[in-house]
N, C-alpha and C positions, 0 to 999 in steps of 0.2 A: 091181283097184280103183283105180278115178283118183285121184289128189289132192283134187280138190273135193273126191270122196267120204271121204276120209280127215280133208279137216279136218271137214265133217259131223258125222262121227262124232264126232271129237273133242270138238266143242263142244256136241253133243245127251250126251257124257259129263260132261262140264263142269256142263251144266245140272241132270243128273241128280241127281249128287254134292251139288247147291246143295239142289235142290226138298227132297232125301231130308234134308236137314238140319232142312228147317225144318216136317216131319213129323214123326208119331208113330215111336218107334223103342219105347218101352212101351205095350202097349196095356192099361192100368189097367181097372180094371169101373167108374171114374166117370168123370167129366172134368178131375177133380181131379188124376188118378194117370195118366192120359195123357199122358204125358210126348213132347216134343217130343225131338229131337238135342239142340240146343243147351240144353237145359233137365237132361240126363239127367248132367254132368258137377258142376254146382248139388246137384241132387238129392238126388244120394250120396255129399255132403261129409261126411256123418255116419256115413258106414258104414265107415270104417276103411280103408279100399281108400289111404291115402297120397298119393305121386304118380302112381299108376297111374289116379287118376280123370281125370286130365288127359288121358287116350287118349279121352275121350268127345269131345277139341277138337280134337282133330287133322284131321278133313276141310275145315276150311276151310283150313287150315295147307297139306295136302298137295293139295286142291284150287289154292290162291294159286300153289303153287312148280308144279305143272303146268301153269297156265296161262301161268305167265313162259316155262318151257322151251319151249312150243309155240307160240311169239313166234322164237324163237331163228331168227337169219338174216333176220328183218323189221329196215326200216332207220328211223331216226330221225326221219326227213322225210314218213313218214305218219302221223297223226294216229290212224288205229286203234291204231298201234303206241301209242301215247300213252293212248290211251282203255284198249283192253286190258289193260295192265298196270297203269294207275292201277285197274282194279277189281278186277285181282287182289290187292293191296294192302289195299283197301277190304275185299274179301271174308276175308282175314287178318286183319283185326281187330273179327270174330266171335266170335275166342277171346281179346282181351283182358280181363283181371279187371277186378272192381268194383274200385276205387280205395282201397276202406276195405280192400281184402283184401291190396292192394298196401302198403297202412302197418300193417296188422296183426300181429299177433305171430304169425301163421304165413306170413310174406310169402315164405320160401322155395318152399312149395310153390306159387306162382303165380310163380314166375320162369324156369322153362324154355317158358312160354306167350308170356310178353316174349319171352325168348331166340327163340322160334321165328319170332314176327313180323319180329324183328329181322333174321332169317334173310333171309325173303321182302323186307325191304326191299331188305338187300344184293343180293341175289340181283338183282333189279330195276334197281341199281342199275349193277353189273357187265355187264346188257344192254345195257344205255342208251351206257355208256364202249365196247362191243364195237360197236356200233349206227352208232356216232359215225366209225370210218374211211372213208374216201372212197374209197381204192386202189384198183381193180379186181382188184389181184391178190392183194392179202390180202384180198378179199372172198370172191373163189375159196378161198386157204385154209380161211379159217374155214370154209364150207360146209364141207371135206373132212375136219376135224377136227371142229367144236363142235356142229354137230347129231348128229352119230351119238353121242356123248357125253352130249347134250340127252335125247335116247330113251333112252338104259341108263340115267340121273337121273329119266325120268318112270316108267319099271317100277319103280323103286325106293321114288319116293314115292307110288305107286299100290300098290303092297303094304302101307308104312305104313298110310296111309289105309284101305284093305282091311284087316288081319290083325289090327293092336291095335284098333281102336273094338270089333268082333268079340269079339275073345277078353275085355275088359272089360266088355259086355252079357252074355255068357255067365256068367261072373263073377256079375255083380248078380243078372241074371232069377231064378234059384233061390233066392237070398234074399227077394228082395220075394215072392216066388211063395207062400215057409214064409211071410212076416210075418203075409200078406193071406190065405193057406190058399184058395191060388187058383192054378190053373196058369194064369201067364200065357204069350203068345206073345212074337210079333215083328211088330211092326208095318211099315208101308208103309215110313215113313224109314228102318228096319235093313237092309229091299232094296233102296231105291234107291241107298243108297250101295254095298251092295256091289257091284254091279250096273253103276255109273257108276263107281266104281274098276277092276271087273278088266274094263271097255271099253278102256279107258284102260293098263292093262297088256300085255292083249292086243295091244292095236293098236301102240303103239312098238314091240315084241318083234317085230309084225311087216316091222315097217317095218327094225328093226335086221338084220332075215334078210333081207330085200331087197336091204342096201346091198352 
């Protein structure tokens, strides 16, 4: 597999991850109860689930920080570079809270969502300062060090993304399923992300076996 073909893939993951967010992941019997991604964390703030309901905002989270690391070794002086990761940024603040939920008397459980964006900023940030050497020879470095490191960090937050939003859909469906005396399924958005996550796992893992 060439290169091209590898970023391809990566960014037809990318996209995936996104489309699958902003799809049905509940397929309710009205239009009401069809719940999109980003709607399904909202949703079932009253079911007791704590801060495990916060696993339903994770893909834009672990989508942002995979698209930073897959920047990794791009330098400062292109403007994609600039463009790319200003959206992955953008795309991390998906799962910022409403503002009343942020001065609310349960403002704890919406601070590891801050915390996480906060993440992706840094994270972003720390490319930009690596992006920033001119050397030639610690350019070579870095290649030999922080990409292979960049890949074991995107299998990592591509199983995030993959294995919690999962296991708390699984969690809910059975309850809404008794509420509504309905077996529901899984919609488009619950496949597209897993689907554009473990692309995304896949593919670094193999890229890490290559090196």
């Amino acid at each position: 597999m060439t290169k091209p073909q590898q970023q391809t893939i990566f960014l037809l993951s990318f996209t995936t991850i996104l489309v699958g967010y902003f799809m049905v992941w509940l397929p309710g019997p009205s239009a009401g109860l069809q719940l999109l991604g980003f709607e399904m964390g909202e949703w079932t703030k009253f079911f007791g689930l704590g801060v495990k309901r916060n696993w339903f905002y994770l893909p834009p989270i672990t989508l942002a920080l995979a698209m930073l690391f897959f920047t990794v070794g791009w330098g400062n002086g292109r403007f994609q570079t600039w463009l790319f990761r200003g959206v992955a940024v953008v795309v991390s603040l998906l799962a910022f809270p409403a503002l009343e939920d942020l001065t609310g008397p349960s403002q704890s459980e919406y601070l590891s969502r801050v915390a996480a964006i906060a993440l992706v900023v840094v994270v972003a940030g720390l490319l930009a300062l690596l992006g920033s050497e001119k050397r030639p020879l610690r350019q070579a470095q870095r290649k030999m060090w922080l990409t292979p490191v960049s890949r074991v960090l995107m299998v990592g937050v591509g199983l995030v993304g993959l294995i919690l939003p999962m296991l708390i859909y699984l969690e809910v469906r059975p309850f809404v399923s008794d509420l509504l005396r309905l077996e529901l399924g899984y919609g488009p958005g619950f496949w597209l992300n897993g689907v554009g996550h473990t692309a995304v796992v896949l593919l670094a893992a193999w890229q890490m076996a290559k090196k």
